[in-house]
Backbone as CSV, one residue per row, in Angstrom:
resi,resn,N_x,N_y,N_z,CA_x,CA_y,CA_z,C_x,C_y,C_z
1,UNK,176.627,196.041,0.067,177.743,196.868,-0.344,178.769,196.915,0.778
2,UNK,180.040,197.055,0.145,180.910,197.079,1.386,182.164,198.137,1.058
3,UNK,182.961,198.842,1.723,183.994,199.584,1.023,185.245,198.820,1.120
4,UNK,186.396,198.993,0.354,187.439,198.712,0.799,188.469,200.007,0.384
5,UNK,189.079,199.998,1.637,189.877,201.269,2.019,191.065,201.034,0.772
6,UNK,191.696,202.016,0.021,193.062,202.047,-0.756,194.015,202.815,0.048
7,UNK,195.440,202.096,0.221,196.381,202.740,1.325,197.584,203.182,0.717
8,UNK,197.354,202.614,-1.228,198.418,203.026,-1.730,198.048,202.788,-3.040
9,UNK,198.835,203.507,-4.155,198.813,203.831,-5.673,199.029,202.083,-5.957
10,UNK,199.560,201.402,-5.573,199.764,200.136,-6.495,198.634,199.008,-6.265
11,UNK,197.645,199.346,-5.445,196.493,198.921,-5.159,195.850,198.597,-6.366
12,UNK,195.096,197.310,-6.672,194.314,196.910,-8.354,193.495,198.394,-7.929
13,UNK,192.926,198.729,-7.144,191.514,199.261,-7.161,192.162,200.892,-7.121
14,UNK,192.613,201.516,-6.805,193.091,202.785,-7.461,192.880,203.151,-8.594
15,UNK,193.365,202.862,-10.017,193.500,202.951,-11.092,191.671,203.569,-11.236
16,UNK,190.709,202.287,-10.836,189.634,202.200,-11.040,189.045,203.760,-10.630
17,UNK,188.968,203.850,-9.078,188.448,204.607,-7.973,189.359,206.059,-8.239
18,UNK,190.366,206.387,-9.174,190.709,207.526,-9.224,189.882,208.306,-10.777
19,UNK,190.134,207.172,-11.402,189.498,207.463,-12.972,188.227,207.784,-12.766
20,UNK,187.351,206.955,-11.786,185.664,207.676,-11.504,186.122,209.146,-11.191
21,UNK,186.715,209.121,-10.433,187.150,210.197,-9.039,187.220,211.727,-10.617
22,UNK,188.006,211.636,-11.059,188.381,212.312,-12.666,187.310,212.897,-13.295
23,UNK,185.807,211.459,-13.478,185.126,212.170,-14.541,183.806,212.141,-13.823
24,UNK,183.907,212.375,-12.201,182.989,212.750,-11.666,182.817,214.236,-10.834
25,UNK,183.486,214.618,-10.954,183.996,215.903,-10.328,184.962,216.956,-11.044
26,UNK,184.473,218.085,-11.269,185.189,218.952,-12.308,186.453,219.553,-11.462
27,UNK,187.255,219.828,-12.010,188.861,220.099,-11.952,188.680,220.656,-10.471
28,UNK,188.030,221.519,-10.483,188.080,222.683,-9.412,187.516,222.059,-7.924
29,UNK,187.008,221.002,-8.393,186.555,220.423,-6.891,187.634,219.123,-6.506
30,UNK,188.145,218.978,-7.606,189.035,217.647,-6.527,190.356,217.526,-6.680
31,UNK,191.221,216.762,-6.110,192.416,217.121,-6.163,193.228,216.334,-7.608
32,UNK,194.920,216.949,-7.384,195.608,216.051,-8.935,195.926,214.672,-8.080
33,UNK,195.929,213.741,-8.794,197.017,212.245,-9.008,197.729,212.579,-7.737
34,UNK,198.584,213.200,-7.794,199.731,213.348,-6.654,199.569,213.507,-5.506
35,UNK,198.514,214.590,-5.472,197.878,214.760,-4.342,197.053,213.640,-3.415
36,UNK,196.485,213.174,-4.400,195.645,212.088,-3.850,196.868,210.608,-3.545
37,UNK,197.818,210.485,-3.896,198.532,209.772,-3.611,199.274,209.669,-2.536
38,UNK,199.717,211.295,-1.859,200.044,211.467,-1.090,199.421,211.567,0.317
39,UNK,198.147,211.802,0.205,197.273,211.573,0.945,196.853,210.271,1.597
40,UNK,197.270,209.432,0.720,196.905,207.722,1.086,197.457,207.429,2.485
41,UNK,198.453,208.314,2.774,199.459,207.954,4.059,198.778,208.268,5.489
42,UNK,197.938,209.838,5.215,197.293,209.389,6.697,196.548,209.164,6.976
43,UNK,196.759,208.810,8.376,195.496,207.844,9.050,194.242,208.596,9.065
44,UNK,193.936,209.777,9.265,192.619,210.493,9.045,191.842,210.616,7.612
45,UNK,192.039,210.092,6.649,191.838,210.247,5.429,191.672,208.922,4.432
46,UNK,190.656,208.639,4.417,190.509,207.034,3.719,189.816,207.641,1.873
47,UNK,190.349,206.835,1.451,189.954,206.786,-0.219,189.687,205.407,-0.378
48,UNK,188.345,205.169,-0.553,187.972,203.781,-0.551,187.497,203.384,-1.594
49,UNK,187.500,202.003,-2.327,186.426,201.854,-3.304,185.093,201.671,-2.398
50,UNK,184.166,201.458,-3.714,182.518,200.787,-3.198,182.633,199.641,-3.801
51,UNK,182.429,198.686,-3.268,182.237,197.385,-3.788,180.908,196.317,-3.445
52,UNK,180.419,196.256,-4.817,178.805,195.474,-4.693,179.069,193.420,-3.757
53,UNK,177.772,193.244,-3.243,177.985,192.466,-2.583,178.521,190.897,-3.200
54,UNK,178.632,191.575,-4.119,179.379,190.356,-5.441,180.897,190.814,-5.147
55,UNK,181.711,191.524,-5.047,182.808,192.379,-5.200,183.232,192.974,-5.898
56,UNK,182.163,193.480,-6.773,182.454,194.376,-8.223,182.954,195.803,-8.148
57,UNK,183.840,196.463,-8.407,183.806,197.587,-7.992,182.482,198.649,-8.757
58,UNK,181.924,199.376,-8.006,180.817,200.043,-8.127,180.843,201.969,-8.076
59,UNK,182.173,202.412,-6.891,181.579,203.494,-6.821,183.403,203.804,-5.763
60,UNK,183.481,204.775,-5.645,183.968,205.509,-4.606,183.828,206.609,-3.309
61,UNK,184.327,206.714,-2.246,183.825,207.244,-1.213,185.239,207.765,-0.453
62,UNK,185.558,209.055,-0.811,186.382,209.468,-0.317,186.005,210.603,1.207
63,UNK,186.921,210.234,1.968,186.483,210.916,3.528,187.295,210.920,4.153
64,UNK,187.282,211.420,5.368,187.651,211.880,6.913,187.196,211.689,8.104
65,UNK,188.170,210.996,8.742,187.578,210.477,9.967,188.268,211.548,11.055
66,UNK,188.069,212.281,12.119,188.847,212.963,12.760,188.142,212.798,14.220
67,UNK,187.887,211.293,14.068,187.669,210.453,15.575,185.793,211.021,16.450
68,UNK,185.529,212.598,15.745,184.572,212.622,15.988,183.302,213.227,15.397
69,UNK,183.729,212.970,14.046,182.266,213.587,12.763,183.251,212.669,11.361
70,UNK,182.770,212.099,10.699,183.322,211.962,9.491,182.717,212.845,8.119
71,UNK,183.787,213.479,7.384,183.344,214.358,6.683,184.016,213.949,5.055
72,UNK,182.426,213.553,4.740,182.939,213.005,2.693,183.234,214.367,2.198
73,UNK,183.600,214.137,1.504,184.176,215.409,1.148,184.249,214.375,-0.564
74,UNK,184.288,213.685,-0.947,184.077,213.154,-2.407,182.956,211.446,-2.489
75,UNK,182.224,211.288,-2.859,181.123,210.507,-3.268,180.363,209.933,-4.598
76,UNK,180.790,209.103,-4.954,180.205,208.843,-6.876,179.850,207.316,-6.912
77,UNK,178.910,207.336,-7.909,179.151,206.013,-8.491,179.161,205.483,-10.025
78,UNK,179.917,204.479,-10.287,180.031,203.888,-12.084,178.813,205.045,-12.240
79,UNK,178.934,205.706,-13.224,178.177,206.072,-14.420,177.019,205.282,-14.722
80,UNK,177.155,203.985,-15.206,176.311,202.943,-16.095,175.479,202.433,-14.955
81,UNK,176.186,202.477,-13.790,175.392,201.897,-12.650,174.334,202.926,-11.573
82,UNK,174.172,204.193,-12.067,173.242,205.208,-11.474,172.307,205.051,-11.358
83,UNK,171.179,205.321,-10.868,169.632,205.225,-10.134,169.283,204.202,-9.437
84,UNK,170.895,203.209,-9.029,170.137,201.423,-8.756,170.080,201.374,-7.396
85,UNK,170.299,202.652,-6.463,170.330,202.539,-5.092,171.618,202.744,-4.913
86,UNK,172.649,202.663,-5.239,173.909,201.980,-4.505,174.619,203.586,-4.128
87,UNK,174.050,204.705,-4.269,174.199,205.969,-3.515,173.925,205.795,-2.647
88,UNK,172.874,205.642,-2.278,171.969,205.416,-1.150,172.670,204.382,-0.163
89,UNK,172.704,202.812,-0.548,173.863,201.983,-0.131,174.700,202.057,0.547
90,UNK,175.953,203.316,-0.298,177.152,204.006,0.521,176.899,204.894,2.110
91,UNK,175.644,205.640,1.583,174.957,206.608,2.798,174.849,205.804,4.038
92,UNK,174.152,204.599,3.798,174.210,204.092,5.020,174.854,203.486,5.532
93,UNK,175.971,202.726,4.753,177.765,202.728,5.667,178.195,203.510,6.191
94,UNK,177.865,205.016,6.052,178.057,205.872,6.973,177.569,206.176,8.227
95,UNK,175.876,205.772,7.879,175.070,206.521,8.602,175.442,205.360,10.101
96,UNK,175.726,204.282,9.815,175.315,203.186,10.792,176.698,203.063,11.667
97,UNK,177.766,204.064,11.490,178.707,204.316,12.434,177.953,205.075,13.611
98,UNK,178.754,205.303,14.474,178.590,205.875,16.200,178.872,207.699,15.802
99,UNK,179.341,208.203,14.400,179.472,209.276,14.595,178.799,210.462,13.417
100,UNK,178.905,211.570,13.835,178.335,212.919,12.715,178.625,212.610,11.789
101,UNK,177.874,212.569,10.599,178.635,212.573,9.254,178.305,213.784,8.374
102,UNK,179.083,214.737,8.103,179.338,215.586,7.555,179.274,215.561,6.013
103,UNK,178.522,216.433,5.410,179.263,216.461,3.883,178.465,217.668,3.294
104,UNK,179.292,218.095,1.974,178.979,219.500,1.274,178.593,219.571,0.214
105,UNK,177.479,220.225,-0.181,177.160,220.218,-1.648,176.599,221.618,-2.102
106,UNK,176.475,221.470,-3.827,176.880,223.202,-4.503,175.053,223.815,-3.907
107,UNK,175.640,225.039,-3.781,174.207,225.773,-3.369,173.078,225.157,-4.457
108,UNK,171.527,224.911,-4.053,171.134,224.385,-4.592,170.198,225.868,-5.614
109,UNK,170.600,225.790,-6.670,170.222,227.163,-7.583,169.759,226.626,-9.022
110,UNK,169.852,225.274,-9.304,169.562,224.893,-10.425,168.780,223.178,-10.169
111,UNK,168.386,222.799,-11.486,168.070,221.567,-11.697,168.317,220.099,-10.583
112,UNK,169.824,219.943,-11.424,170.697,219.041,-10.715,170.971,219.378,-9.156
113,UNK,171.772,220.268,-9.000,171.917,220.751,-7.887,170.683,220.899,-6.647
114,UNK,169.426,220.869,-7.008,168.023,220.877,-6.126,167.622,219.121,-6.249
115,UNK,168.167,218.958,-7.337,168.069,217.032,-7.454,169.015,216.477,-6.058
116,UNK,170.317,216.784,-5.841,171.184,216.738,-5.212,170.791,216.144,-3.991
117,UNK,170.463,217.810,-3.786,169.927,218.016,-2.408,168.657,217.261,-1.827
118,UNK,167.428,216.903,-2.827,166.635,216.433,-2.480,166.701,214.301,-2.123
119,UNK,168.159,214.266,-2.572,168.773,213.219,-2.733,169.169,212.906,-1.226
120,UNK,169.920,213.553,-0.578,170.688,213.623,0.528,169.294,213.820,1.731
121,UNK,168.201,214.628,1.580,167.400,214.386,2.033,166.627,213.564,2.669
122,UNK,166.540,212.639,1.534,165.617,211.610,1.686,166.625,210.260,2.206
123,UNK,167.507,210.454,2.141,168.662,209.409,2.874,168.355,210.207,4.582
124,UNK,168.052,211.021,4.534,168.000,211.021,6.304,169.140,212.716,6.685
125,UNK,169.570,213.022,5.640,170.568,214.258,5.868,169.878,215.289,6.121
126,UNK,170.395,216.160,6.754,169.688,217.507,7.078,170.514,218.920,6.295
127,UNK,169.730,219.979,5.895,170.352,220.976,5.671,170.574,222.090,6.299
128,UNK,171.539,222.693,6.083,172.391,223.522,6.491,172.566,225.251,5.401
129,UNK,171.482,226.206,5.699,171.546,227.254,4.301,172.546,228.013,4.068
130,UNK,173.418,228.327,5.456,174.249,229.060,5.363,175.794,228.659,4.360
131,UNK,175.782,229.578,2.941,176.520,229.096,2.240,178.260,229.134,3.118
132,UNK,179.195,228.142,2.935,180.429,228.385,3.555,181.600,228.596,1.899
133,UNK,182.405,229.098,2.360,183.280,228.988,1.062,184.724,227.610,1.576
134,UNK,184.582,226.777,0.732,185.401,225.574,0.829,187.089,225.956,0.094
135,UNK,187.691,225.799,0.446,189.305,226.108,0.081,189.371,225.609,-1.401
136,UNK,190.049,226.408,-2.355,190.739,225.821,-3.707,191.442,224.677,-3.321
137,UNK,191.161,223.708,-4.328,191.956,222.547,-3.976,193.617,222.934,-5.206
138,UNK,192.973,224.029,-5.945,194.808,223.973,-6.805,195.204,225.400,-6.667
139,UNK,196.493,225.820,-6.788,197.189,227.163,-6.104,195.936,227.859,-7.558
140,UNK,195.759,228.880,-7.286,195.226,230.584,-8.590,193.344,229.712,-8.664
141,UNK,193.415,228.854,-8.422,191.698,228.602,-8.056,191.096,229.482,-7.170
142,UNK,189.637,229.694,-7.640,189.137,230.545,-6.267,188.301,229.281,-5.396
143,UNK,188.193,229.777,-3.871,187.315,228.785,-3.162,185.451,229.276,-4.038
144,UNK,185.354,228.189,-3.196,183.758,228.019,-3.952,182.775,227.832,-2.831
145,UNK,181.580,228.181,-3.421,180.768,228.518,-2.382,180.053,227.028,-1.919
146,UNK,179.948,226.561,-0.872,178.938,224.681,-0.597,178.149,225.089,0.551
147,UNK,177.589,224.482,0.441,176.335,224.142,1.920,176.472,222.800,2.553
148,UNK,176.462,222.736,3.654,176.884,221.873,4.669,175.681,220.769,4.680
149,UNK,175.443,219.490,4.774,174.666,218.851,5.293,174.676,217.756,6.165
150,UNK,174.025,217.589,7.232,174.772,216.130,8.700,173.521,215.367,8.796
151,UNK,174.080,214.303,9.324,173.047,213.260,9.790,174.031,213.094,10.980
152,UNK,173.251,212.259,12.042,171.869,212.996,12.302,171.918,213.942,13.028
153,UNK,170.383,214.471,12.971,170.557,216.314,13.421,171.060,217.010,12.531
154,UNK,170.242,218.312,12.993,170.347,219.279,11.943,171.400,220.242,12.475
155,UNK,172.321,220.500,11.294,173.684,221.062,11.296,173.125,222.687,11.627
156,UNK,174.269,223.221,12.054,173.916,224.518,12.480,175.493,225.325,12.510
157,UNK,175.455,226.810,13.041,176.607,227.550,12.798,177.744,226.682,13.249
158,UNK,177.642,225.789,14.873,178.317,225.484,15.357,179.211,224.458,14.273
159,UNK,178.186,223.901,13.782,178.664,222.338,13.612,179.351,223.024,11.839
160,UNK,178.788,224.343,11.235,179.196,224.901,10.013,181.036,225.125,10.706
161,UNK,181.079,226.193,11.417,182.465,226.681,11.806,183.624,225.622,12.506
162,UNK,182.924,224.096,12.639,183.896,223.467,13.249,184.294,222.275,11.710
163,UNK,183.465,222.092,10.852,183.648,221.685,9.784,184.696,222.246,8.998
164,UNK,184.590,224.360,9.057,185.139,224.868,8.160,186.670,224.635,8.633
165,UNK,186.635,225.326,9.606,188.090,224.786,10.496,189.131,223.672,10.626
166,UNK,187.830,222.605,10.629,188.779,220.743,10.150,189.391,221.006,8.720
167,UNK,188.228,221.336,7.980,188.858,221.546,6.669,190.429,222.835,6.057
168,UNK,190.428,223.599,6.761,190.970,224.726,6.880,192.565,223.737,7.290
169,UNK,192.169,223.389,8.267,193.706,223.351,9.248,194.321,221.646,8.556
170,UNK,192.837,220.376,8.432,193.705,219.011,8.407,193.143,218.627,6.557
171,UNK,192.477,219.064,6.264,192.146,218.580,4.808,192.912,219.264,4.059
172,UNK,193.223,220.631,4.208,194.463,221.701,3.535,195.144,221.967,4.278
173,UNK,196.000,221.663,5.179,196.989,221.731,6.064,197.418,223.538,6.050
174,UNK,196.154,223.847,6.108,196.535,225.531,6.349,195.950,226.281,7.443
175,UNK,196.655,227.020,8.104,196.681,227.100,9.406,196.263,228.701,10.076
């Protein structure tokens, strides 16, 4: 598997990697079209496809690099193509960089959500219980409650309050 970064809307692979992006994540967790378009511009912020070692597109992996933890903050793959590993796949394009990798998921209180988690687990992630509340991504949304999880090492207040903060000040430019 390999990613390739999108740096702009007229990209073939946009169209693809936004439409997953749509019907993998409910309204309240990800951003509109515009937003995500506008975002393409900086350098801390990659929206990538996943692409199988054939070059098929497979999946998306949206993140943050801020030179010293990278933090997904969006993660999916094709629908039709689920249980074949290629979650797992993406994880370790991450994992096999030089830095923290950060990412958030819904308190685990149900089914799916304890599936989730036991998912991220077994890739090597550690958890984090203390729930944080993550910013509305649209104005009259409320924030929502996530739990933190890092590789490697196990995340803690420190590594919770410097996450919330990146997110606070460079993922919502609110200050």
């Amino acid at each position: 598997m390999k990613m390739k970064e999108i740096r702009n809307a007229n990209d073939a692979l946009f169209e693809k990697a936004y439409a997953l992006y749509e019907i993998s994540f409910p309204e309240i967790e990800r951003r509109d079209r515009e937003d995500n378009i506008r975002l393409l511009q900086r350098k801390d912020f990659r929206f990538s496809a996943l692409l199988t070692d054939e070059g098929d597109f497979c999946g998306l992996a949206a993140y943050w690099d801020n030179g010293e933890f990278l933090y997904i903050e969006h993660l999916c793959t094709e629908p039709a193509l689920r249980g074949r590993g290629l979650g797992t796949e993406a994880l370790e394009l991450f994992k096999n960089t030089s830095k923290e990798v950060l990412l958030e998921i819904d308190p685990p209180k149900d089914a799916l959500s304890e599936r989730r988690k036991a998912f991220y687990e077994r890739c090597g992630f550690s958890y984090f219980d203390e729930v944080h509340m993550h910013p509305a991504y649209r104005e009259g949304d409320p924030p929502h409650p996530l739990n933190v999880m890092a590789y490697p090492g196990r995340p803690d207040g420190k590594t919770l309050r410097k996450l919330a903060s990146y997110i606070e000040k460079e993922v919502f430019g609110r200050k």
